[in-house]
Residue frames as a rotation matrix with the C-alpha (Angstrom) as fourth column:
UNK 1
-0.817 0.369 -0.444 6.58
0.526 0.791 -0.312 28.80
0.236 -0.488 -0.840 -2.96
UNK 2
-0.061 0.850 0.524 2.61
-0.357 -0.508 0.783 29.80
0.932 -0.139 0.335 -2.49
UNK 3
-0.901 0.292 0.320 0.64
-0.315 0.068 -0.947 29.60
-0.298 -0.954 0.031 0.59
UNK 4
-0.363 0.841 -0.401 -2.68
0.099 0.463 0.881 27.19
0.926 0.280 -0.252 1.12
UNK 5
-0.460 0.615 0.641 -5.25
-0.870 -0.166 -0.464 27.65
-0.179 -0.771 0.611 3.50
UNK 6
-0.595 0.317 -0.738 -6.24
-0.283 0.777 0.562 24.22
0.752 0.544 -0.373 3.89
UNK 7
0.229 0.801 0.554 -9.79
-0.972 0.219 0.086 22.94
-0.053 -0.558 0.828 5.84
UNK 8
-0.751 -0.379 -0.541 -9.29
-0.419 0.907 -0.053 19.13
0.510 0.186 -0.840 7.29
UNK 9
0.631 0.747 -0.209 -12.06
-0.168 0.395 0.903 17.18
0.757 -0.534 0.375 9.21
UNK 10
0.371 -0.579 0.726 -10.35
-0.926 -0.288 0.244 16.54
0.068 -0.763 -0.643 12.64
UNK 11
0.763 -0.123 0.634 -9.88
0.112 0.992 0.057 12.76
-0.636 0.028 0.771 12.15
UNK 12
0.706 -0.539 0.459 -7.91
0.698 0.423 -0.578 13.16
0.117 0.728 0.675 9.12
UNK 13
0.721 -0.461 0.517 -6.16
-0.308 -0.882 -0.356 15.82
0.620 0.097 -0.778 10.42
UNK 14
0.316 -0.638 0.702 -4.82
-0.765 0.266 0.587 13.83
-0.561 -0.722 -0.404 13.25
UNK 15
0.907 0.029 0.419 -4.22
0.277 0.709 -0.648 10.82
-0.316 0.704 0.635 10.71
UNK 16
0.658 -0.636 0.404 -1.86
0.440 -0.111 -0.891 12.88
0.611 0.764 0.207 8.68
UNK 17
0.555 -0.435 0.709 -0.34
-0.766 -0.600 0.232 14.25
0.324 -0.672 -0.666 11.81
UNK 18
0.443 -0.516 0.733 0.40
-0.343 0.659 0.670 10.59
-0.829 -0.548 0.115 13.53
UNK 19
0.835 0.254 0.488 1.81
0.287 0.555 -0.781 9.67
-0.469 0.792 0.390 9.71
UNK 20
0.726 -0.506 0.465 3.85
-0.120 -0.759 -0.639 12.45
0.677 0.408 -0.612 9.21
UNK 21
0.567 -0.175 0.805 5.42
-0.816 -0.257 0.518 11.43
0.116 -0.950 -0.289 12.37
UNK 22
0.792 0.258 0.554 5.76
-0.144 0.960 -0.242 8.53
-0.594 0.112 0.797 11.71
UNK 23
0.606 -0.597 0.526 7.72
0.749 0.204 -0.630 9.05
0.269 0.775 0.571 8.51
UNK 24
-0.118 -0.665 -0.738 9.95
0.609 -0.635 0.475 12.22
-0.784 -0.393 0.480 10.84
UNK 25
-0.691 -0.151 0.707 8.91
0.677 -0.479 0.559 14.55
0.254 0.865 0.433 8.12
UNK 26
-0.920 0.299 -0.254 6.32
-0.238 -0.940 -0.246 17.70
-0.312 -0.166 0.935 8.69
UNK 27
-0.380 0.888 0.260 2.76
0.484 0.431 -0.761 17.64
-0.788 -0.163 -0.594 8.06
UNK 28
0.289 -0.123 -0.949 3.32
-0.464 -0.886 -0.027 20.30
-0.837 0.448 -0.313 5.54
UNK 29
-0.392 -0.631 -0.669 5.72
-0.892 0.082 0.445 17.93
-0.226 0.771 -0.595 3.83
UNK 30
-0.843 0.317 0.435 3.56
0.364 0.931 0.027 14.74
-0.396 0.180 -0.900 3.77
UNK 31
0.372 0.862 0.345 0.82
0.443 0.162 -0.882 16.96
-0.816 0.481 -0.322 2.20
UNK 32
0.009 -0.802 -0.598 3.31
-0.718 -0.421 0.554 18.10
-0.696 0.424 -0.579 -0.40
UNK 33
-0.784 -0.620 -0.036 4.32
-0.569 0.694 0.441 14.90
-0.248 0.367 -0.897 -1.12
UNK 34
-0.316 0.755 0.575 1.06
0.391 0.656 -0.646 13.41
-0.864 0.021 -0.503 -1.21
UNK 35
0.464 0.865 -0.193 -0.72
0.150 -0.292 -0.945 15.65
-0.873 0.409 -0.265 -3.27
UNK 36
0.053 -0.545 -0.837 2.57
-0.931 -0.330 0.156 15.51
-0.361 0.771 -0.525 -5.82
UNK 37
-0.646 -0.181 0.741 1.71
-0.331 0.942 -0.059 11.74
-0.687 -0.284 -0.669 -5.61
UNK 38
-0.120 0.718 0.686 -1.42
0.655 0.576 -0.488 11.79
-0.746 0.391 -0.540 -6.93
UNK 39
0.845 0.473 -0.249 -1.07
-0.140 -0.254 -0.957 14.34
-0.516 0.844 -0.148 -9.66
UNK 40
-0.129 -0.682 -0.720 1.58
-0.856 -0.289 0.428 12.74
-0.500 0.672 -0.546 -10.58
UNK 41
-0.699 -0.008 0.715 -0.33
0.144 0.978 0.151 9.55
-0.701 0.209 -0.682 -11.04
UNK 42
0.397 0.783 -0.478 -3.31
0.235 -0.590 -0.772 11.83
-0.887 0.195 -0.418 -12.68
UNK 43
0.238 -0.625 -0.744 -0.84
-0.760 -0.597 0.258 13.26
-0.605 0.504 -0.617 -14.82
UNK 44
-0.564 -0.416 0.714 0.16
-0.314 0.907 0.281 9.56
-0.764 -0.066 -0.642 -15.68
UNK 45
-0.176 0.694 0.698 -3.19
0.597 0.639 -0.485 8.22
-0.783 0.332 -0.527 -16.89
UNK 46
0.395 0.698 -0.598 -3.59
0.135 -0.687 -0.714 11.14
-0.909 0.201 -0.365 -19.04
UNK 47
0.300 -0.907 -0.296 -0.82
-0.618 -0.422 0.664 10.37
-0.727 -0.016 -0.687 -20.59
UNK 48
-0.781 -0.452 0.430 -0.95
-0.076 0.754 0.653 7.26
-0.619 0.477 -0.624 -21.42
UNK 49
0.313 0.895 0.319 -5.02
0.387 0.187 -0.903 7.77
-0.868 0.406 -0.287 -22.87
UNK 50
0.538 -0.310 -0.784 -3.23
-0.573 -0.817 -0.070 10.19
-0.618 0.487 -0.617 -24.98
UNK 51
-0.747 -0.661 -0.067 -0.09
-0.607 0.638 0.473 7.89
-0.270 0.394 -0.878 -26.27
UNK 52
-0.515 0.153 0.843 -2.96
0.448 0.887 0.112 5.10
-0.731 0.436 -0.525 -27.04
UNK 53
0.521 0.853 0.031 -5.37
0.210 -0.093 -0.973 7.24
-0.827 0.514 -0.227 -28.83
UNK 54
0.185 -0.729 -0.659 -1.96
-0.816 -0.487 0.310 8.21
-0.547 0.481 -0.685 -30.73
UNK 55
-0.185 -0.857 0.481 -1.25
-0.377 0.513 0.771 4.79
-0.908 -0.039 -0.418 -31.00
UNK 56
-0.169 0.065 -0.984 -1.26
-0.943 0.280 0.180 2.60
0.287 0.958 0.014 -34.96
UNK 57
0.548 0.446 0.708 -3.04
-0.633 0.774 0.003 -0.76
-0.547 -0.450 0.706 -34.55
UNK 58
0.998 0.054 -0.024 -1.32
-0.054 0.662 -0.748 -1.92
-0.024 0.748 0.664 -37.81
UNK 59
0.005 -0.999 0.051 2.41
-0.487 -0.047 -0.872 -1.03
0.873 -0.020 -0.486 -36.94
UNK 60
0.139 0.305 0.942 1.62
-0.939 0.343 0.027 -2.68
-0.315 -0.888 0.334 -33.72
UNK 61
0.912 0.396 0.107 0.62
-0.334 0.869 -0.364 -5.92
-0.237 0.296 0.925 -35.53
UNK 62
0.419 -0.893 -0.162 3.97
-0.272 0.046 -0.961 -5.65
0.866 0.447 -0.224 -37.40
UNK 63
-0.331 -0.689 0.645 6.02
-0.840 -0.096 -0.534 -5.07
0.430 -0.718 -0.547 -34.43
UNK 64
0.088 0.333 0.939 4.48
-0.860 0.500 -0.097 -8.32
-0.502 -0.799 0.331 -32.68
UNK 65
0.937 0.295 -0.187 4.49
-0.349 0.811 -0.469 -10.31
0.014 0.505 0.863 -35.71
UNK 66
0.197 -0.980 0.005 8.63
-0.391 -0.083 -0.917 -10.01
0.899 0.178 -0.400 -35.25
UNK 67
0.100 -0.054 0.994 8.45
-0.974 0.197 0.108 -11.47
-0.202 -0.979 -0.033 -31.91
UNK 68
-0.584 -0.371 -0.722 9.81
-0.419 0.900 -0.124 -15.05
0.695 0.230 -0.681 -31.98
UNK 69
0.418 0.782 -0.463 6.99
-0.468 0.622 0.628 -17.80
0.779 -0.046 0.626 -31.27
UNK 70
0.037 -0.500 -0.865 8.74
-0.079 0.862 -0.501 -19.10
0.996 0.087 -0.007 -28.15
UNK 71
0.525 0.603 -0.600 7.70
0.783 -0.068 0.618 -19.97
0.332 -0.795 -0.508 -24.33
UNK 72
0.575 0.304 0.759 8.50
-0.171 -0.863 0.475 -17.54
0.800 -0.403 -0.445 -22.06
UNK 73
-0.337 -0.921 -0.194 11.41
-0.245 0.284 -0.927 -17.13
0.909 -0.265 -0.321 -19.92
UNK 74
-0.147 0.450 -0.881 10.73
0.873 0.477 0.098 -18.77
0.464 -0.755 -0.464 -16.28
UNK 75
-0.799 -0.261 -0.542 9.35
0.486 -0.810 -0.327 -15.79
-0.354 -0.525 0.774 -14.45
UNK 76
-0.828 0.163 -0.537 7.73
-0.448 -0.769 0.456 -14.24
-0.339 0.617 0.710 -17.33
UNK 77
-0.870 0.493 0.019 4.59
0.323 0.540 0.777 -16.41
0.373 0.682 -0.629 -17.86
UNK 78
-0.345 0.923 0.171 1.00
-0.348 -0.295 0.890 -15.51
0.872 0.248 0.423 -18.06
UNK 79
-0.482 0.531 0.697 -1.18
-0.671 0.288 -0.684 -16.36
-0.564 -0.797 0.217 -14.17
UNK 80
-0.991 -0.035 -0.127 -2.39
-0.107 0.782 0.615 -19.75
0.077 0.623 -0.779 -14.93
UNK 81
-0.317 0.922 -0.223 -5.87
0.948 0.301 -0.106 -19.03
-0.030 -0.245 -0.969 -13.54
UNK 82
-0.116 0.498 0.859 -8.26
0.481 -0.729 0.487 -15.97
0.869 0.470 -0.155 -14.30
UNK 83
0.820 0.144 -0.554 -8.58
0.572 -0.178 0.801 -15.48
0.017 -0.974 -0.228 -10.15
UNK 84
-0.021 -0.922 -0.386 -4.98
0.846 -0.223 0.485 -14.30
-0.533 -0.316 0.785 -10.55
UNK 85
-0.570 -0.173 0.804 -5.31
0.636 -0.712 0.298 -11.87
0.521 0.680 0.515 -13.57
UNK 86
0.280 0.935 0.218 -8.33
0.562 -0.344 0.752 -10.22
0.778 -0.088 -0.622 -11.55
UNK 87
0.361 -0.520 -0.774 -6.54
0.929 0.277 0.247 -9.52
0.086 -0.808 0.583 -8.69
UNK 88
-0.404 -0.508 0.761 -4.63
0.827 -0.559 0.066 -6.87
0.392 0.655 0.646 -10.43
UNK 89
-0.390 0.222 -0.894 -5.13
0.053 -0.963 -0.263 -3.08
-0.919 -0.150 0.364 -9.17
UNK 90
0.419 0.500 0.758 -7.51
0.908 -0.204 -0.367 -1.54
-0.029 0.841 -0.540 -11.92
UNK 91
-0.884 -0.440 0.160 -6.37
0.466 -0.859 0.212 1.96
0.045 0.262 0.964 -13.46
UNK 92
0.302 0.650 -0.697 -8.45
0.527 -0.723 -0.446 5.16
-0.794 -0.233 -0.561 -12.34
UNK 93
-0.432 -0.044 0.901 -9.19
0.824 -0.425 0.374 7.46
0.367 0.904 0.220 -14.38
UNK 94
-0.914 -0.270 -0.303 -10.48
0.279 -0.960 0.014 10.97
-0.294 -0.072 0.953 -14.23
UNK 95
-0.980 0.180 -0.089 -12.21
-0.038 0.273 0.961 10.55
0.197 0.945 -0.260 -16.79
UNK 96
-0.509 0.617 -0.600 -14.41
0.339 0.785 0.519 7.96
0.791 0.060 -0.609 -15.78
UNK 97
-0.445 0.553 -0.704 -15.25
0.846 0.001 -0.533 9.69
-0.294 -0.833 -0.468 -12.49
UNK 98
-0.833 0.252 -0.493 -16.32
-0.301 -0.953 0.023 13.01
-0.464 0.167 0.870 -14.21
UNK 99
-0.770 0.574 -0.278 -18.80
-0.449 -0.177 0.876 11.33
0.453 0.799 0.394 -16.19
UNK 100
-0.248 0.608 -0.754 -20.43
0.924 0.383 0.005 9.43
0.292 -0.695 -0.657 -12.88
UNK 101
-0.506 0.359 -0.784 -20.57
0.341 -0.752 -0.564 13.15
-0.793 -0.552 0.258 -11.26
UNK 102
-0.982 0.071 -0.174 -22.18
-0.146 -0.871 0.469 14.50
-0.118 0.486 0.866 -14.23
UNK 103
-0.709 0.543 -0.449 -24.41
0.004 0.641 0.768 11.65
0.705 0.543 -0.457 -14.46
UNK 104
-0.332 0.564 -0.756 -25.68
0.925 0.039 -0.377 11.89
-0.183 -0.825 -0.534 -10.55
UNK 105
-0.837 0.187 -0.514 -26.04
-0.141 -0.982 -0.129 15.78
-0.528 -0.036 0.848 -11.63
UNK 106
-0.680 0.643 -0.353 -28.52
-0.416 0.059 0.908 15.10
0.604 0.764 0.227 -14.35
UNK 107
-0.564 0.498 -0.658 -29.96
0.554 0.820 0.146 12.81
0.612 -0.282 -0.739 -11.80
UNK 108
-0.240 0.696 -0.677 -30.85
0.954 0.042 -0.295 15.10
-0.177 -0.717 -0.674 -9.44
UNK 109
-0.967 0.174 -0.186 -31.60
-0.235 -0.890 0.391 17.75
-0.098 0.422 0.901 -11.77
UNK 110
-0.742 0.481 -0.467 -34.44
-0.116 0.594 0.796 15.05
0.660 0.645 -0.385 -12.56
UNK 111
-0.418 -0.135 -0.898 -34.97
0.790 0.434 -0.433 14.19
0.448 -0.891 -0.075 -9.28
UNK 112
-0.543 0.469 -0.697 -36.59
0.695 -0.214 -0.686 17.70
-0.471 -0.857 -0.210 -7.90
């Protein structure tokens, strides 16, 4: 186990204090657990960009074309209105923020 010296703003320090309470667990262990949250959701997306760029459009096709033509069990249909599909949590990416920070860099390389 390492040691972190870690710098909080005082708001969020009390935040993760009345939380940590909350859940009867340390303040230690709710940033633990947090920060194994999110690289393990990090860890996720990377994954899967990987697995698609991996993936075969034409064995795909195949594999779907074996799917039997037939509605959908109750449960399992499609949102009947686009308002619903939208809804949906979007997927973050890395990615996608590194190339906004690089972009505001350039900006205000421009910029003075």
């Amino acid at each position: 186990m390492s040691t972190l010296s870690l710098r909080l703003p005082d708001s969020l320090h009390r935040k993760v204090r009345q939380l940590a309470e909350g859940d009867d667990i340390s303040i230690n262990q709710f940033i633990a657990t947090a920060v194994a949250e999110k690289a393990a959701a990090l860890l996720t997306v990377e994954y899967l960009e990987e697995r698609g760029r991996r993936g075969n459009a034409k064995l795909f096709d195949r594999v779907v074309a074996r799917v039997p033509d037939v509605p959908p069990l109750p449960g399992d249909e499609l949102p009947q209105t686009r308002r619903q599909a939208e809804k949906a949590p979007k997927p973050t990416s890395r990615a996608r923020s590194r190339v906004r920070t690089k972009s505001r860099s350039r900006v205000a390389r421009h910029e003075t």
